[in-house]
KETI-632161 format. One record per residue (C-alpha): x, y, z. Coordinates in Angstrom, 2 decimals. Example, Ala and Ser with C-alpha at 12.3 -4.5 7.8 and 13.67 -1.06 7.14 Angstrom:
@px->12.30; py->-4.50; pz->7.80
@px->13.67; py->-1.06; pz->7.14
END
This chain:
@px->-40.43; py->-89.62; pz->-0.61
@px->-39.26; py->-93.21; pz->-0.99
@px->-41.92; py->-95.69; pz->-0.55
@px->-42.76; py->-97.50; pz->2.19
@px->-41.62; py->-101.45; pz->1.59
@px->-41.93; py->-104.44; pz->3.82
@px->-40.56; py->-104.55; pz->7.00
@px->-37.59; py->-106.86; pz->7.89
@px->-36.39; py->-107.35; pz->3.91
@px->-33.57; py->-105.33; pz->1.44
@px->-35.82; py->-103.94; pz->-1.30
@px->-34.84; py->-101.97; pz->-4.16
@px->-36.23; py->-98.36; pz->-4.77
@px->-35.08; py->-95.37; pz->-6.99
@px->-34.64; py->-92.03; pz->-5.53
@px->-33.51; py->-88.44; pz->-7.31
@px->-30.12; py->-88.21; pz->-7.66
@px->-28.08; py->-85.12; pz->-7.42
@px->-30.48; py->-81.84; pz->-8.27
@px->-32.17; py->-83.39; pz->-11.23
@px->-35.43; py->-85.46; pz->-10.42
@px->-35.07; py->-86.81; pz->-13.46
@px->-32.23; py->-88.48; pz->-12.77
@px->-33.09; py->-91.86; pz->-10.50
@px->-30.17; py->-94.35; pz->-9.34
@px->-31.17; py->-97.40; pz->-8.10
@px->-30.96; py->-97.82; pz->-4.34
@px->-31.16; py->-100.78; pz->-1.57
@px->-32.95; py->-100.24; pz->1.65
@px->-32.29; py->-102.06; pz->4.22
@px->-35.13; py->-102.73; pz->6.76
@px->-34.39; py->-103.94; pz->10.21
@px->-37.16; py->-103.62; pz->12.59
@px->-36.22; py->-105.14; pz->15.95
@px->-32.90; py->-105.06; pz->17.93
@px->-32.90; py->-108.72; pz->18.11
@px->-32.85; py->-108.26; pz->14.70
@px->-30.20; py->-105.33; pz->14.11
@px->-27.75; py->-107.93; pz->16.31
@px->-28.06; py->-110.64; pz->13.78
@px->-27.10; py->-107.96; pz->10.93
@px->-22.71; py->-109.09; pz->10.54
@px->-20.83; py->-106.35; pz->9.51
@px->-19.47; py->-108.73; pz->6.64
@px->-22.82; py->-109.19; pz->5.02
@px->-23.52; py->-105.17; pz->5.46
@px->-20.09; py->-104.51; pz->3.78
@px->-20.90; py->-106.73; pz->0.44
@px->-24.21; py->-104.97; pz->0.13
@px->-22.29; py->-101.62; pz->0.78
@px->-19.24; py->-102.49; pz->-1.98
@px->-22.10; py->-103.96; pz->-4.45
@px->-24.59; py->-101.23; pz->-4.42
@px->-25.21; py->-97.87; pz->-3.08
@px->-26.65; py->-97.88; pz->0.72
@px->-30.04; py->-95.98; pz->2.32
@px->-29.95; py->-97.62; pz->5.76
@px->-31.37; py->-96.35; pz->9.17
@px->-28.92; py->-94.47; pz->10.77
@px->-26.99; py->-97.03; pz->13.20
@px->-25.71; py->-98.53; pz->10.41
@px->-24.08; py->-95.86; pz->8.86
@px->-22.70; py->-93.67; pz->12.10
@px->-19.71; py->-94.93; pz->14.51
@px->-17.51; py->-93.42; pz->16.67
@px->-14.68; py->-95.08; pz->17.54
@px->-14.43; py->-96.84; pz->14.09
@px->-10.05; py->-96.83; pz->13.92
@px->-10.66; py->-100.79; pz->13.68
@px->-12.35; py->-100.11; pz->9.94
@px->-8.90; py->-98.96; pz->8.70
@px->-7.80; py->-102.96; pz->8.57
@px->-9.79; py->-103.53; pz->6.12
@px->-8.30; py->-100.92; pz->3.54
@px->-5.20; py->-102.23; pz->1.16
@px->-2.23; py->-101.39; pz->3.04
@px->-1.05; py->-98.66; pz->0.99
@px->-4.47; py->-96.77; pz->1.61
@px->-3.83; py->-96.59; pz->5.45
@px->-1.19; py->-94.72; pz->4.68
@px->-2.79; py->-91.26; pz->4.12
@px->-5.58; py->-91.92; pz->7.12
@px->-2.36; py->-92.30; pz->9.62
@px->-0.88; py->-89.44; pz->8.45
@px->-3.77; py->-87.47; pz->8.56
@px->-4.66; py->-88.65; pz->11.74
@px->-0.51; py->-88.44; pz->13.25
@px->-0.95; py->-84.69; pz->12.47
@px->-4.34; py->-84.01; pz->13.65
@px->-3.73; py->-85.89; pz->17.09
@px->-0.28; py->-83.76; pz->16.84
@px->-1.60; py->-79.94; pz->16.60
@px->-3.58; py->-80.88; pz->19.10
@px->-1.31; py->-82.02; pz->21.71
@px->0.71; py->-78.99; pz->20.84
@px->-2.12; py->-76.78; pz->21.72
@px->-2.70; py->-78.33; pz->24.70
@px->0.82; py->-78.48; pz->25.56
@px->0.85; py->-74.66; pz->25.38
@px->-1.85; py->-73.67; pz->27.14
@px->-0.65; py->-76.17; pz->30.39
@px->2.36; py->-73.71; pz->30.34
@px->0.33; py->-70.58; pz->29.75
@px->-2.15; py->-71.92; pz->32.82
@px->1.05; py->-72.33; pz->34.79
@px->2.03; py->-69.23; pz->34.67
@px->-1.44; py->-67.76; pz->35.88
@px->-0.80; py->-70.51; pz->38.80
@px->-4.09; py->-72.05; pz->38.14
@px->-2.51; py->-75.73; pz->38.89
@px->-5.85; py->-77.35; pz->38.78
@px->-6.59; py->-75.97; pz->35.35
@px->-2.99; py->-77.09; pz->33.82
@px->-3.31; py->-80.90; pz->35.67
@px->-6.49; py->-81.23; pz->34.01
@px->-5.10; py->-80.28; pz->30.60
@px->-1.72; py->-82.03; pz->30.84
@px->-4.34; py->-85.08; pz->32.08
@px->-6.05; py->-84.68; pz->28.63
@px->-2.59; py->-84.02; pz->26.65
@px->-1.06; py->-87.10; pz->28.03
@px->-4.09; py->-89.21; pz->27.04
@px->-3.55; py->-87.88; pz->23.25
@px->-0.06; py->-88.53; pz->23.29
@px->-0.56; py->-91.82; pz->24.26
@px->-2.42; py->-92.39; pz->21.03
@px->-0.28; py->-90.56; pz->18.90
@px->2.89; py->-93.55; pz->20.23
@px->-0.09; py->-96.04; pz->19.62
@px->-0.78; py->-94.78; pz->15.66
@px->3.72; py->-94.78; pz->15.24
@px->3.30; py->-99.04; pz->16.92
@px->0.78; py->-99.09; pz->14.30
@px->3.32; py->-98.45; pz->11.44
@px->6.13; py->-100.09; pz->13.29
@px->3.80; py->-103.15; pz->12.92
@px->4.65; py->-103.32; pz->9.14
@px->1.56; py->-105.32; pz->7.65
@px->2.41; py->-108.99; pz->8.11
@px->1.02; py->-109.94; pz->11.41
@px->-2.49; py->-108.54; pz->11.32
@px->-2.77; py->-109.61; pz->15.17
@px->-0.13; py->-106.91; pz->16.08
@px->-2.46; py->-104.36; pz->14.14
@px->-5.80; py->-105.09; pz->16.06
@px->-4.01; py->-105.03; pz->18.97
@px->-2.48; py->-101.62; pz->18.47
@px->-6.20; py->-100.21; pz->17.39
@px->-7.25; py->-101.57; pz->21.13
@px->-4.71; py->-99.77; pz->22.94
@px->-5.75; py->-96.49; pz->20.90
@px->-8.63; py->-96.84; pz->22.64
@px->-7.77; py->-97.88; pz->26.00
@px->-6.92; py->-95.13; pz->28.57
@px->-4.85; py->-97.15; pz->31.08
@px->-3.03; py->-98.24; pz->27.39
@px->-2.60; py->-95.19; pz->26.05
@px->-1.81; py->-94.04; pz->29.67
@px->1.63; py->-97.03; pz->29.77
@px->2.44; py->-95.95; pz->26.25
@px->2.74; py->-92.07; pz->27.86
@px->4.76; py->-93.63; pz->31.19
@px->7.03; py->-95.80; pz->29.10
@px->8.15; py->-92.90; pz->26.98
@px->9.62; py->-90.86; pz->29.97
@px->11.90; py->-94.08; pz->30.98
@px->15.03; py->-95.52; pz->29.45
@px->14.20; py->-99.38; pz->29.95
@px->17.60; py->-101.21; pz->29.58
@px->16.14; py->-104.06; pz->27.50
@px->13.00; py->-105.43; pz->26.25
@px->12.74; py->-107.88; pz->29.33
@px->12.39; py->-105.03; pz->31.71
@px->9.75; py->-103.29; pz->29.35
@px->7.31; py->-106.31; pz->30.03
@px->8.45; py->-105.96; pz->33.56
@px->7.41; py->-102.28; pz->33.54
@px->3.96; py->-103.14; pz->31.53
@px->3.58; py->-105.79; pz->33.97
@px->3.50; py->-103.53; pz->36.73
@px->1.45; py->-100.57; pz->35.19
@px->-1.35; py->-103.20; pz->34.26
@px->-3.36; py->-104.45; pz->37.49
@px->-6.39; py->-103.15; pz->38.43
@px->-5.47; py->-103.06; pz->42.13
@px->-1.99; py->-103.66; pz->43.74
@px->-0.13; py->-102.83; pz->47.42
@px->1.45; py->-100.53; pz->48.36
@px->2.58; py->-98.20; pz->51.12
@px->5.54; py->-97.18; pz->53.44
@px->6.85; py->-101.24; pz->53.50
@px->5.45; py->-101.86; pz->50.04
@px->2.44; py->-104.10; pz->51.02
@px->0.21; py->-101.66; pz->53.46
@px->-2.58; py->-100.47; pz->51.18
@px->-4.74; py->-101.43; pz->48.74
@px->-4.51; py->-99.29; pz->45.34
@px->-6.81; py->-98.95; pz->42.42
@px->-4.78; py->-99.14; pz->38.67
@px->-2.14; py->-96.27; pz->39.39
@px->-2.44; py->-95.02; pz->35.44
@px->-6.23; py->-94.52; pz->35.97
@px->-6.56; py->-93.33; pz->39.28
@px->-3.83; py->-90.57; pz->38.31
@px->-6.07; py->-89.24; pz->35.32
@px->-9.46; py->-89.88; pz->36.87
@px->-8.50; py->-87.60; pz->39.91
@px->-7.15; py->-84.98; pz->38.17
@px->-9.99; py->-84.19; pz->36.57
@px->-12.91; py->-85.65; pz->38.39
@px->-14.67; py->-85.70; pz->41.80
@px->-16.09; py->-88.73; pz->42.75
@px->-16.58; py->-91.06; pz->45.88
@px->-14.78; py->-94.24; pz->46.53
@px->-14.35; py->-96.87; pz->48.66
@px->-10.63; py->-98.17; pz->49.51
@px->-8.85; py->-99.06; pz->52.41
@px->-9.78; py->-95.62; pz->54.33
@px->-12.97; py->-96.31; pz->53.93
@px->-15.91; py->-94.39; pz->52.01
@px->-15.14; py->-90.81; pz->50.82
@px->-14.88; py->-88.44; pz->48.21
@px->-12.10; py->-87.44; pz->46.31
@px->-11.62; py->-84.14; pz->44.28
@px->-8.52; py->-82.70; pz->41.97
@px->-9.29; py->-79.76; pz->44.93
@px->-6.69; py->-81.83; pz->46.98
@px->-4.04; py->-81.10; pz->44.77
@px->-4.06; py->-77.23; pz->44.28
@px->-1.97; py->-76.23; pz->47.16
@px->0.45; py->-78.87; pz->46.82
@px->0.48; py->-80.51; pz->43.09
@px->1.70; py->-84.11; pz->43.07
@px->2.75; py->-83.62; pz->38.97
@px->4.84; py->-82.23; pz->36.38
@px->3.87; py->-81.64; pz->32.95
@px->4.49; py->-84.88; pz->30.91
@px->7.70; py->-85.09; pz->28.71
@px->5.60; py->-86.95; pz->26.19
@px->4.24; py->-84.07; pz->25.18
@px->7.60; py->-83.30; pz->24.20
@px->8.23; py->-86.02; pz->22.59
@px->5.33; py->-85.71; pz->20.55
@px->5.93; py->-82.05; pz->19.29
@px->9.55; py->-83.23; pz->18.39
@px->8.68; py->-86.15; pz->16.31
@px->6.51; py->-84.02; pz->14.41
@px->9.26; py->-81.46; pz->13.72
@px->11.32; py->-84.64; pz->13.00
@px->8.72; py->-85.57; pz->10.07
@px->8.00; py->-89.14; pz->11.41
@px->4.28; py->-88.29; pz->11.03
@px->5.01; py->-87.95; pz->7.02
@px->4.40; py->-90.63; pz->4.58
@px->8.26; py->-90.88; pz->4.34
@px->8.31; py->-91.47; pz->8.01
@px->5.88; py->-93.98; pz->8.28
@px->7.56; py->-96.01; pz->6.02
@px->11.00; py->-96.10; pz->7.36
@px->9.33; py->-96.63; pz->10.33
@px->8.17; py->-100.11; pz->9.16
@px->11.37; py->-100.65; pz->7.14
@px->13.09; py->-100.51; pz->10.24
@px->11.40; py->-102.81; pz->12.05
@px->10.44; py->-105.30; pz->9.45
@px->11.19; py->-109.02; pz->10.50
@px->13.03; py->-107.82; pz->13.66
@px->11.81; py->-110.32; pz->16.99
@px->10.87; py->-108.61; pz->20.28
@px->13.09; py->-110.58; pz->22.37
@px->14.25; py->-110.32; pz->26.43
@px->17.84; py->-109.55; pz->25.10
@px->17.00; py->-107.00; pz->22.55
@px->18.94; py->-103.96; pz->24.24
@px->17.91; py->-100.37; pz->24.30
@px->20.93; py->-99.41; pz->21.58
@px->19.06; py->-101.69; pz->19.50
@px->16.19; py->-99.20; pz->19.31
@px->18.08; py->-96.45; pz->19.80
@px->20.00; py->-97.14; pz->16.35
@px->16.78; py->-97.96; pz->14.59
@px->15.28; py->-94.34; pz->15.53
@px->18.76; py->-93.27; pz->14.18
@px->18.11; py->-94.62; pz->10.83
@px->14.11; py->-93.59; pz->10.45
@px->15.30; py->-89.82; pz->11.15
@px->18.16; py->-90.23; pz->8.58
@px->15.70; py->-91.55; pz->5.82
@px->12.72; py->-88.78; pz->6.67
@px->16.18; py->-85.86; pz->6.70
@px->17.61; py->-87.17; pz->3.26
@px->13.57; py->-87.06; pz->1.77
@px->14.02; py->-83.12; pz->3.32
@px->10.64; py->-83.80; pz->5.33
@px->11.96; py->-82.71; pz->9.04
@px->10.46; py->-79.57; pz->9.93
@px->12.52; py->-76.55; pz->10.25
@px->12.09; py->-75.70; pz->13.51
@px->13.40; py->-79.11; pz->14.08
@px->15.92; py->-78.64; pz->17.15
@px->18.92; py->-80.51; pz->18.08
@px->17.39; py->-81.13; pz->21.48
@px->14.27; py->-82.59; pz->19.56
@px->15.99; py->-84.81; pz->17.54
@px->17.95; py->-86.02; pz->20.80
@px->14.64; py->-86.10; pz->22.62
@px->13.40; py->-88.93; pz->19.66
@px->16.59; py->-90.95; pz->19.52
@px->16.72; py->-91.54; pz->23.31
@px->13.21; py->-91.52; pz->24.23
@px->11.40; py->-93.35; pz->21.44
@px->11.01; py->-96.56; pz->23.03
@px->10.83; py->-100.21; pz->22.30
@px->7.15; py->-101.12; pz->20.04
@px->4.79; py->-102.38; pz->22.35
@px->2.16; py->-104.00; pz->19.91
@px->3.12; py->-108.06; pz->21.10
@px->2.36; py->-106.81; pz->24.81
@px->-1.55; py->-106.47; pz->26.08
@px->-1.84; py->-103.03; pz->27.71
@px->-5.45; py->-102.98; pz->28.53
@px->-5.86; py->-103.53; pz->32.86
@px->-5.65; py->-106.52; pz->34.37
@px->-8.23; py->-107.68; pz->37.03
@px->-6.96; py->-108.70; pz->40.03
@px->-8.61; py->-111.49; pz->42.42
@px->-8.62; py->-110.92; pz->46.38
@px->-6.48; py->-114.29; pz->46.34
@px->-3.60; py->-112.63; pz->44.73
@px->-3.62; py->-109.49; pz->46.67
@px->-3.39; py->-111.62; pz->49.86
@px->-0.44; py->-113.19; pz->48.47
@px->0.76; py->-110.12; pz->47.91
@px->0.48; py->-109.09; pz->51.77
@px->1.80; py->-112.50; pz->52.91
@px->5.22; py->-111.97; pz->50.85
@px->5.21; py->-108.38; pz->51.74
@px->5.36; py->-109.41; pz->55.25
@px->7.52; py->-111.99; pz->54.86
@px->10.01; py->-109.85; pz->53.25
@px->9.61; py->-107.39; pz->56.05
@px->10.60; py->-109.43; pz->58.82
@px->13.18; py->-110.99; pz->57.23
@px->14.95; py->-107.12; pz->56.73
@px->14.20; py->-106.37; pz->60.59
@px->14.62; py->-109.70; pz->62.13
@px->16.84; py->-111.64; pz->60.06
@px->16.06; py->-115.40; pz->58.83
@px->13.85; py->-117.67; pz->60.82
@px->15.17; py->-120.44; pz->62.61
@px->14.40; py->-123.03; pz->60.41
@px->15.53; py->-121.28; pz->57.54
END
């Protein structure tokens, strides 16, 4: 038992080491005894005491989920390994869900299969986010924090998913697409401006897989993935393809990471860069990762196809995360959308 110092003060104590109790290291224990307190403890003071000494602490300081953001402050050759690991982890299981949609699809339970290709999708979407994270190279360090905020952003993660299914012309209509994936609420309807929507990305995952009751322009009511098992409003995602063939492809290898950067490295995200632009950049990564003989050898043709023309452009200088929309601009919205409107059915006005 360690002894019991002061409250609210780093002490040093020795405790056994290994199985000898004869063996005593010398340890700091940190004492924090009020939130108010915990808040004031910066994670830059915590990680000097942690690289200068070994660490008891209470437990809040030593458990976090959601922790990807730690990985910037490792030398960049030692984030390496952790993407790798993490590319092939996120991978396997993407493929498993990816298999067992198909296998629930042929039992026709629809519900079952939306609410795993829901969940597949989701992990794809961080799988694109880890590959924007080595396309990122190591310069801009923004470009890096921003990538580890889409990993954990579902309506992020959920664009990254949508953009890989398209074949954008040019990066100007990628922020157009981004642009339009990104409000919280928008109009739509029959003449484009009827209805009031929540985020399209999230309300798409959310009611696949959960009931709950809302409030939107039909008033209060409930709202269940039930509604969709006679009539399913979804395909399985291509992304999960995509996924499974860049890891037969190798890109998830060390050697793939790299060219991966290479290939990117000083290139600027422009309106006019065009789509052959990336396409002959995934061109070149898949060359590099076949000549170090890490592509898999199930590796298709199809696959490798799949990854040339579906890779898309890097989205790390774009913010993914929803954006809130005021009432003011959804009214604008409306008064355009009508405007519009009559001006297909009627013509101009007269004092046009």
């Amino acid at each position: 038992m360690l002894p019991a110092p002061p409250t609210g003060k780093a002490v040093r104590v020795h405790e056994p080491c290994g199985n000898s109790s004869d063996r005593r290291w010398p340890v700091t224990l940190l004492i924090v005894p009020t939130r108010r307190a915990r808040r004031r403890v910066h994670d830059a003071a915590l990680l000097n005491i942690l690289q200068a000494d070994r660490l008891r602490a209470l437990p809040w300081l030593l458990v976090k989920a959601r922790a990807l953001g730690e990985i910037l402050s490792l030398p960049p050759n030692d984030r390496v390994p952790v993407l790798v690991e993490g590319l092939e982890l996120l991978s396997e299981h993407v493929g498993i869900l990816r298999a067992t949609v198909a296998d629930t699809l042929e039992r026709d339970d629809l519900r079952g299969a939306a609410i795993l290709d829901a969940v597949a999708v989701d992990e794809a979407g961080k799988v694109l986010a880890l590959l924007d994270f080595a396309r990122a190279g190591t310069k801009r360090q923004s470009r890096l924090k921003r990538t580890v905020q889409h990993f954990y952003d579902h309506v992020a993660r959920g664009i990254y998913a949508e953009v890989a299914t398209m074949r954008p012309a040019d990066y100007r209509e990628i922020k157009e697409i981004v642009e339009d994936l990104r409000p919280a609420l928008y109009r739509d309807g029959p003449n484009g401006f009827d209805w009031v929507f929540r985020n399209q990305i999230e309300a798409q995952r959310e009611e696949r897989i959960y009931v709950d009751f809302v409030r939107d322009d039909g008033g209060r009511r409930w709202v269940t993935p039930q509604s969709r098992d006679s009539v399913p409003l979804w395909d399985p995602s291509r992304v999960t393809d995509l996924v499974a063939a860049m890891r037969h492809a190798g890109l998830f290898t060390e050697e793939g990471l790299a060219a991966s950067a290479a290939a990117w490295q000083d290139i600027a995200l422009v309106d006019t860069l065009h789509w052959q632009d990336v396409r002959k950049r995934n061109i070149e990564i898949l060359d590099v990762v076949a000549e170090a003989g890490r592509q898999h050898a199930q590796l298709t043709v199809d696959e490798l196809a799949l990854v040339v023309e579906q890779w898309s452009f890097p989205l790390f200088d774009l913010d993914l995360r929803k954006r809130k929309v005021e009432q003011d601009e959804l009214d604008d919205q409306l008064r355009r959308g009508e405007a519009q409107f009559y001006y297909e059915i009627c013509g101009p006005p007269p004092e046009w």
